[in-house]
C-alpha positions as a Markdown table, in Angstrom:
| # | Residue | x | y | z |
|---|---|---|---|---|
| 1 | Unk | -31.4 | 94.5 | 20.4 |
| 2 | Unk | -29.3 | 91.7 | 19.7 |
| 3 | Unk | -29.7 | 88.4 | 18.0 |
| 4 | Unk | -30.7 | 85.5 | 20.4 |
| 5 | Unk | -28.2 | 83.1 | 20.3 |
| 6 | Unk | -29.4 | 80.1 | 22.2 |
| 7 | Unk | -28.5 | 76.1 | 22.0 |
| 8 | Unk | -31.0 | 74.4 | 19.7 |
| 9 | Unk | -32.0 | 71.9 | 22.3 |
| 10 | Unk | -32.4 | 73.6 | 25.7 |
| 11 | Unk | -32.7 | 76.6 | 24.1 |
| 12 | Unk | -30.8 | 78.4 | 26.8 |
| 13 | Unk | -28.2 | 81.3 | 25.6 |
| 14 | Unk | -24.9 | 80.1 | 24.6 |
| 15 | Unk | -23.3 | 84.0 | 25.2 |
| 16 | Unk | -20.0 | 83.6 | 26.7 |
| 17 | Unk | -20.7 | 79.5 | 26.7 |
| 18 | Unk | -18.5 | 77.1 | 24.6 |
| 19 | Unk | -20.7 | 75.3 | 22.3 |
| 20 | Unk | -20.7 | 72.9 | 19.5 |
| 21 | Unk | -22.4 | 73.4 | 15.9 |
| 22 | Unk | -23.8 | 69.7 | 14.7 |
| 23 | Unk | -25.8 | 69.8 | 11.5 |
| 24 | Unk | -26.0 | 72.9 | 11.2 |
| 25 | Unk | -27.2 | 73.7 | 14.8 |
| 26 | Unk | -25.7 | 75.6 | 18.0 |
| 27 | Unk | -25.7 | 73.3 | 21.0 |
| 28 | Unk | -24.2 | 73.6 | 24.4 |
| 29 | Unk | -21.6 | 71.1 | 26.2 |
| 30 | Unk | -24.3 | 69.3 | 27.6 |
| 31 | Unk | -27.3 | 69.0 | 25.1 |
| 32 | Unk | -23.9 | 67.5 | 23.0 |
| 33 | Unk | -23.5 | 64.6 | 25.3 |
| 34 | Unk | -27.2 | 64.2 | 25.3 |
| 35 | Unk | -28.5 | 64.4 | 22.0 |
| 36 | Unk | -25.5 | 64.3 | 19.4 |
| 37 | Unk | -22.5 | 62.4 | 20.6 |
| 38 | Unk | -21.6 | 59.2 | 19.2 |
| 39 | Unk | -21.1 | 55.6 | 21.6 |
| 40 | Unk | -17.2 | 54.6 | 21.3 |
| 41 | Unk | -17.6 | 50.8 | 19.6 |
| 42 | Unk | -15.2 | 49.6 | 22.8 |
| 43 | Unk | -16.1 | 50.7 | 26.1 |
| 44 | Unk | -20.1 | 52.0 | 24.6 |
| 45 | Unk | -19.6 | 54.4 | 26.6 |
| 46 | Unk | -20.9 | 58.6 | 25.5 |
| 47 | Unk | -17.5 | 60.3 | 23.8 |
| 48 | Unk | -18.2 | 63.6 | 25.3 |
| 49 | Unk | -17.7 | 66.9 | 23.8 |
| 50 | Unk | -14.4 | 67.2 | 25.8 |
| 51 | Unk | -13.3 | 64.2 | 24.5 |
| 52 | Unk | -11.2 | 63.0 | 21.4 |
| 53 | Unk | -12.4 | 60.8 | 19.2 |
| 54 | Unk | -11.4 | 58.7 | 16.0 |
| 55 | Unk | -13.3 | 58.0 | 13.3 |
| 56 | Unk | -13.0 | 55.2 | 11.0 |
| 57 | Unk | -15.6 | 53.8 | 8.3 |
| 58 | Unk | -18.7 | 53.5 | 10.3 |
| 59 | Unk | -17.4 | 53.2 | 13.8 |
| 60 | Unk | -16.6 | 55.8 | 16.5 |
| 61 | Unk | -13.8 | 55.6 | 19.5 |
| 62 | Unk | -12.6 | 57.1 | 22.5 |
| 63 | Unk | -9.0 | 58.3 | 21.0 |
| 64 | Unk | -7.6 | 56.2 | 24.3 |
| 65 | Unk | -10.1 | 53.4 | 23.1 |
| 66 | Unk | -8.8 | 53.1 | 19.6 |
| 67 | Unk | -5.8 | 50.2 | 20.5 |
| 68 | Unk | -4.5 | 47.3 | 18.8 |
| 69 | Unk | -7.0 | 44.4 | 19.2 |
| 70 | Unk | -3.6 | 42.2 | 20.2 |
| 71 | Unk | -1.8 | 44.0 | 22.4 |
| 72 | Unk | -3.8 | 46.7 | 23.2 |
| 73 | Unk | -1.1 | 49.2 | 22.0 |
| 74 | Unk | -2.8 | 53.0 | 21.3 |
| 75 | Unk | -3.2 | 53.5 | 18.1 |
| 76 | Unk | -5.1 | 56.9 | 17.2 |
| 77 | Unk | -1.8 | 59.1 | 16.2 |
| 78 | Unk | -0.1 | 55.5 | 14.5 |
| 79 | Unk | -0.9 | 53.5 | 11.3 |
| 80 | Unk | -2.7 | 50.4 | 11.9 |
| 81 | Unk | -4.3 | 47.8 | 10.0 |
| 82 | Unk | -8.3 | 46.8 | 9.8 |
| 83 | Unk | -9.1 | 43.2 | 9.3 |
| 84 | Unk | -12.1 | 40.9 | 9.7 |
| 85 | Unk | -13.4 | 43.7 | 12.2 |
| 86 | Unk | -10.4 | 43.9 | 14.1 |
| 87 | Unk | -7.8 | 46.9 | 14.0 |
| 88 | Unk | -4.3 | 45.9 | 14.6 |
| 89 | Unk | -0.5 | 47.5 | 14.7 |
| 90 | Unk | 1.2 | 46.5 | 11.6 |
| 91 | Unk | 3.7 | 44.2 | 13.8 |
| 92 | Unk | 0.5 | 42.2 | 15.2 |
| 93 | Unk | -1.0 | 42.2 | 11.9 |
| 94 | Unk | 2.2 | 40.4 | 10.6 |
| 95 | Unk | 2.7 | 37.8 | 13.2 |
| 96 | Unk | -0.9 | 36.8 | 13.2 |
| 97 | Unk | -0.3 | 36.0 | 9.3 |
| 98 | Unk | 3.3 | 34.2 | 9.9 |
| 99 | Unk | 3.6 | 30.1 | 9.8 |
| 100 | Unk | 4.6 | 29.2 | 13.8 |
| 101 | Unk | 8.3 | 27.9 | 14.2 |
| 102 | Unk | 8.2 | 24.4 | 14.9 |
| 103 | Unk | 11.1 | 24.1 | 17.3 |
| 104 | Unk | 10.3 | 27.4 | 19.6 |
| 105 | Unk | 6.6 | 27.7 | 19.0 |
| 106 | Unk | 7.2 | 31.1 | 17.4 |
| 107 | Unk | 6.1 | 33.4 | 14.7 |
| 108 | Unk | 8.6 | 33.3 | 12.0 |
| 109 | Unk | 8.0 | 36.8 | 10.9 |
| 110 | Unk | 9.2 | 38.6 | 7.1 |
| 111 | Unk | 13.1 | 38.8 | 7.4 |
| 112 | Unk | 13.4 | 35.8 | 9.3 |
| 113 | Unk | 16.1 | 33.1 | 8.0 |
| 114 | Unk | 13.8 | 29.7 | 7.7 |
| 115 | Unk | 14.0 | 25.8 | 6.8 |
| 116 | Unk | 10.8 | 24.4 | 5.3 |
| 117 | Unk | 10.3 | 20.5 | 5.0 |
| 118 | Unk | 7.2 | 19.3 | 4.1 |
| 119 | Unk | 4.8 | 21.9 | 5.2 |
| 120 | Unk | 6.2 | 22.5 | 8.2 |
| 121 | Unk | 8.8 | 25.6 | 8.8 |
| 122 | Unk | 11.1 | 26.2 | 11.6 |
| 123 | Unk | 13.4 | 29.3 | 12.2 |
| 124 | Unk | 17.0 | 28.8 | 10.3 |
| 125 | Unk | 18.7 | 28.1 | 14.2 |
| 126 | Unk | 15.8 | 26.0 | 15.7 |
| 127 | Unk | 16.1 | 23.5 | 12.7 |
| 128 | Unk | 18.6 | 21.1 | 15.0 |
| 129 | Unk | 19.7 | 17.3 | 14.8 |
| 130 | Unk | 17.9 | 15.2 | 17.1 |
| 131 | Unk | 20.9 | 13.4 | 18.4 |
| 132 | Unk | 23.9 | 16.0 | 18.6 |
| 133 | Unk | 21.6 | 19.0 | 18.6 |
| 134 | Unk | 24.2 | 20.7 | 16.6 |
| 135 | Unk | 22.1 | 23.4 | 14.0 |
| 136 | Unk | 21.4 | 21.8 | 10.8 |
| 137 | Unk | 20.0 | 25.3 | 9.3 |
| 138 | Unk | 20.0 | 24.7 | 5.4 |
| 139 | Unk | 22.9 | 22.1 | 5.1 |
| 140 | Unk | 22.0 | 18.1 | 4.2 |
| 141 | Unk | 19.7 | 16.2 | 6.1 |
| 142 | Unk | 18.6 | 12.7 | 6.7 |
| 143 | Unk | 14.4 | 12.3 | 8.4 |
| 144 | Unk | 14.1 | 9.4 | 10.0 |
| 145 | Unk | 10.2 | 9.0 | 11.2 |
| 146 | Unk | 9.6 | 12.7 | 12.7 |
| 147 | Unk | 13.2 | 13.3 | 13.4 |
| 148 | Unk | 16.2 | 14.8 | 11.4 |
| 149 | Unk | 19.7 | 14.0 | 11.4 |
| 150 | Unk | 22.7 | 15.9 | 10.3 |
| 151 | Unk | 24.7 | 13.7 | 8.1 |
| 152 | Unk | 27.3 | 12.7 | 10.4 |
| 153 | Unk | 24.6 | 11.7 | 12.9 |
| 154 | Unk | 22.7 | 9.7 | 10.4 |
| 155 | Unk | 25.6 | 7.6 | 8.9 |
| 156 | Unk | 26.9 | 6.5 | 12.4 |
| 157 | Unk | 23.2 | 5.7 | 13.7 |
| 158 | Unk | 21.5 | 4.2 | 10.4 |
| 159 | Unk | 23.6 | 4.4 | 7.3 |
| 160 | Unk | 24.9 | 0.8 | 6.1 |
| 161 | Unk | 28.8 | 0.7 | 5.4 |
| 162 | Unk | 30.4 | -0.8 | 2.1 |
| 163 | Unk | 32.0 | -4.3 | 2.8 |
| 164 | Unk | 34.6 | -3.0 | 0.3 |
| 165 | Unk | 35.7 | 0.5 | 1.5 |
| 166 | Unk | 33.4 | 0.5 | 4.9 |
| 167 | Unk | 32.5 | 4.1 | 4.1 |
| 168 | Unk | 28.9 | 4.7 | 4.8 |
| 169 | Unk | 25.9 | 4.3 | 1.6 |
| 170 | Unk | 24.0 | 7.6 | 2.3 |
| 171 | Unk | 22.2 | 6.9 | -0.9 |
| 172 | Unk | 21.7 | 4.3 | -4.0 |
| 173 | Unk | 24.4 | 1.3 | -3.1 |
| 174 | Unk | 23.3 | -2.5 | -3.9 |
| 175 | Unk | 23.2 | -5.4 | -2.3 |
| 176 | Unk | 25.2 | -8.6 | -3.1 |
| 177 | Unk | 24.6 | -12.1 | -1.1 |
| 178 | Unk | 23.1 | -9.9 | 1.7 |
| 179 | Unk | 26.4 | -7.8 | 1.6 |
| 180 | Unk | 25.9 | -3.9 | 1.1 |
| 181 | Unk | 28.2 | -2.1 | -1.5 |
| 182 | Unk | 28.5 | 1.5 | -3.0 |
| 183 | Unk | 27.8 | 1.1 | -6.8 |
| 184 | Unk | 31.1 | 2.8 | -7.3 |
| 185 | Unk | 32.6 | 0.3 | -5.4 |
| 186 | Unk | 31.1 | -3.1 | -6.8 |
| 187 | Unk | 32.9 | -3.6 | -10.0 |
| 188 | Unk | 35.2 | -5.8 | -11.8 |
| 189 | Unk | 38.4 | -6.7 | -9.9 |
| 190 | Unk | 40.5 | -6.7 | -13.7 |
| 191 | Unk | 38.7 | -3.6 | -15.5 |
| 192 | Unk | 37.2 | -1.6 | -12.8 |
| 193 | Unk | 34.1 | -1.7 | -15.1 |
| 194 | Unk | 30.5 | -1.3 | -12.5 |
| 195 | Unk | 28.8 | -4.6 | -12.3 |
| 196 | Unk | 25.7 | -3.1 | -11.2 |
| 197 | Unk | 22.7 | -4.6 | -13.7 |
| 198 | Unk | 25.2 | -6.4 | -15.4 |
| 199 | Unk | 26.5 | -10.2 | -15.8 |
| 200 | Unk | 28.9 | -10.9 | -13.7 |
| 201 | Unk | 31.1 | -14.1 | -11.9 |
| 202 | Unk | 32.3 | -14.7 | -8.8 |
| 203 | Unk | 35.7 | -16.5 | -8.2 |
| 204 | Unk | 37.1 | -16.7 | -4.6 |
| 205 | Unk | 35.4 | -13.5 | -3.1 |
| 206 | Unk | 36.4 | -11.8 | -6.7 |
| 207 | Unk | 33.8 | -10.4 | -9.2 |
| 208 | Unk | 34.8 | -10.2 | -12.9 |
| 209 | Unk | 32.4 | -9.3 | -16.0 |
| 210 | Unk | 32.1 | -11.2 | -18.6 |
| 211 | Unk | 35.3 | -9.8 | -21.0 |
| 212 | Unk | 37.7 | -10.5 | -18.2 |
| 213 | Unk | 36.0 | -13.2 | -17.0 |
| 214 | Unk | 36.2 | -15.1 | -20.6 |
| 215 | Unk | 40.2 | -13.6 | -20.9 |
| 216 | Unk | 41.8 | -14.2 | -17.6 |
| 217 | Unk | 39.6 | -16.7 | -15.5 |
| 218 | Unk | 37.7 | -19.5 | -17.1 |
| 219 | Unk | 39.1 | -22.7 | -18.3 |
| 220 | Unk | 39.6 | -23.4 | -21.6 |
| 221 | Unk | 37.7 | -26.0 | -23.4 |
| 222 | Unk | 39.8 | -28.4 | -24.4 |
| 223 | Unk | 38.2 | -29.1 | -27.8 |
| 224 | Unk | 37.3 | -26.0 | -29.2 |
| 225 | Unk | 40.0 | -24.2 | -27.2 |
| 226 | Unk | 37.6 | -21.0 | -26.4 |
| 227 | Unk | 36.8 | -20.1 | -22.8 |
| 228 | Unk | 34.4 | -22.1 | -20.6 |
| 229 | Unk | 32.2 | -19.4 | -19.3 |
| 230 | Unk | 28.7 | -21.2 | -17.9 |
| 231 | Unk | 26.6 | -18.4 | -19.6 |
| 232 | Unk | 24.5 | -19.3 | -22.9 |
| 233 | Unk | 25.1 | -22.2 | -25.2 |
| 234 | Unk | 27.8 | -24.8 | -23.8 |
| 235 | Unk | 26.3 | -23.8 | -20.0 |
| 236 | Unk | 26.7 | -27.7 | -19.1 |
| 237 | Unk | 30.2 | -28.6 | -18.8 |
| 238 | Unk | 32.3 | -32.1 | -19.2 |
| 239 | Unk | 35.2 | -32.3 | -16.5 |
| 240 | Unk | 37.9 | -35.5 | -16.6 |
| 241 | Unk | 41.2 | -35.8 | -15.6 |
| 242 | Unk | 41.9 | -32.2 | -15.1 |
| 243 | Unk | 40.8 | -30.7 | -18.5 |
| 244 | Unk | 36.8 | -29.5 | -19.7 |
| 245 | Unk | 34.8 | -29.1 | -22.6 |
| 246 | Unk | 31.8 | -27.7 | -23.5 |
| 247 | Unk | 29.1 | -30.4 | -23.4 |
| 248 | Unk | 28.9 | -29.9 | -27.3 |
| 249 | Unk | 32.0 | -30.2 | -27.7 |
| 250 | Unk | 32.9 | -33.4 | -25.9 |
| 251 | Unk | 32.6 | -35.7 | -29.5 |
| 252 | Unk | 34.2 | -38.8 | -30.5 |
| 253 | Unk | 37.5 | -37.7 | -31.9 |
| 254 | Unk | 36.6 | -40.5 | -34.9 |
| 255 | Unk | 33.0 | -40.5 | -35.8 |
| 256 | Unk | 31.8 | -36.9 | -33.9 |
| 257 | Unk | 29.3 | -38.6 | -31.7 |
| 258 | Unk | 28.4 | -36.4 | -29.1 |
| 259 | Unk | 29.5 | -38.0 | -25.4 |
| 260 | Unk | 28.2 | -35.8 | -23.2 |
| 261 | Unk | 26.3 | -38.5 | -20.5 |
| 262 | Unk | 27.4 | -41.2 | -22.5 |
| 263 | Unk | 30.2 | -43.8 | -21.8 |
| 264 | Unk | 33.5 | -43.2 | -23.9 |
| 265 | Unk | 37.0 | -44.0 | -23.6 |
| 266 | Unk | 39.7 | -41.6 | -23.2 |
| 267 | Unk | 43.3 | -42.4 | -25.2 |
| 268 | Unk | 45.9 | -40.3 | -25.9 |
| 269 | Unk | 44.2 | -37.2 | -24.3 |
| 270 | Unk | 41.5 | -37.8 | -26.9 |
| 271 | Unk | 37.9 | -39.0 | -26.0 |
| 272 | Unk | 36.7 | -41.9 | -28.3 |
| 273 | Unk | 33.3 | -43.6 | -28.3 |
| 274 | Unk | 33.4 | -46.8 | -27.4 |
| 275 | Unk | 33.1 | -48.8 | -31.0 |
| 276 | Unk | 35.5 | -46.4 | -32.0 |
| 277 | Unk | 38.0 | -47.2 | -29.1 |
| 278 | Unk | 37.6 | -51.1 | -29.8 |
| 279 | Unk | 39.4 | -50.1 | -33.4 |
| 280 | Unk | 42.4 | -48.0 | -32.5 |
């Protein structure tokens, strides 16, 4: 006699019947379906003995269930990647992670060429001038509010031009009686020396420093013979009949009383006080 072989549920003979074995027990097809088979976690639907089914960490699928949470892309025989409860392809997983191009509204993916300015990141090519619309990519840049300007753009729409060489000042440059200059380009018309921060004169639209101002411009005083320059001591200057002195130097010839705002007499190209005058 044989050996009863029935399924464990309905306890009818599985002879010549496919079956399944489940912890340790014979069942048939159906008793499966009933009593053993897990819910997919998609469609909570029964995945059937004659069904395929993935398994991953607690949950169950339908093999044709087990897609990309994105773009529903089937994913049982492909590698995929599980986060926050979601199963993704590896190519969703990476664009869901990538910054989103500002100029195309894109994801700018691993590999992808791209500008970043302050937080925000376009793709390489989208990063354009806002008036010629000519790429800018990862050459120089000017922002101007939320728009950005290749440099030729820029200098023709905001830049200020030297008086001097009427190139455009794309950065530093000073200013000068409301006039805009390169640094490079505001110096001393003898030396060549930068008057930018320093002491300087201004003679007929010409700038000089100090040194050449001293040497080839300012008048001599006619007393102590050294240049009239207006800076420090001797600032206040005496003028008459076409020659100057230094305030302190513009003395009675005979007694060295200082004349500056006082009468005196000249004689003889020589400035005299007048008690002194009144003995000549």
């Amino acid at each position: 006699m044989s050996e009863k072989f029935s399924c464990h549920y309905c306890k009818s003979s599985l002879h010549g019947k496919k079956y399944i074995e489940k912890d340790g027990h014979h069942c048939c097809l159906s008793c499966y379906d009933k009593h053993c088979a897990n819910t997919c976690s998609e469609c909570r639907q029964t995945i059937g003995a004659d069904s395929k089914e993935v398994h991953y960490k607690e949950g169950f699928w339908h093999d044709t269930c087990f897609r990309c949470a994105q773009c529903q892309h089937p994913l049982a025989t492909e590698s995929f990647v599980a986060k926050e409860n979601k199963i993704m392809c590896k190519q969703c997983s990476l664009l869901e992670n990538a910054h989103i191009c500002k100029g195309c509204s894109q994801p700018i993916v691993p590999g992808d060429q791209n500008v970043e300015y302050k937080g925000t990141v376009w793709h390489q090519d989208c990063f354009i001038c806002s008036d010629c619309k000519q790429v800018i990519g990862t050459g120089s840049f000017f922002p101007k509010g939320e728009e950005f300007y290749c440099m030729a753009c820029y200098e023709v729409r905001f830049a200020k031009h030297c008086i001097k060489c009427n190139k455009a000042i794309t950065s530093g440059g000073i200013t000068y009686q409301d006039q805009p200059w390169h640094a490079d380009c505001f110096v001393c018309v003898t030396c060549s020396k930068k008057l930018a921060g320093q002491r300087f004169t201004a003679v007929d639209d010409q700038y000089y420093c100090v040194d050449c101002y001293k040497n080839f411009v300012a008048k001599k005083c006619a007393g102590c013979k050294n240049p009239i320059t207006g800076f420090g001591k001797g600032s206040s200057v005496v003028t008459y009949e076409g020659q100057s002195w230094h305030d302190y130097c513009f003395h009675c010839k005979k007694c060295a009383m200082n004349l500056a705002s006082k009468r005196f007499v000249f004689h003889q190209e020589q400035v005299y006080c007048p008690d002194c005058a009144k003995k000549l």
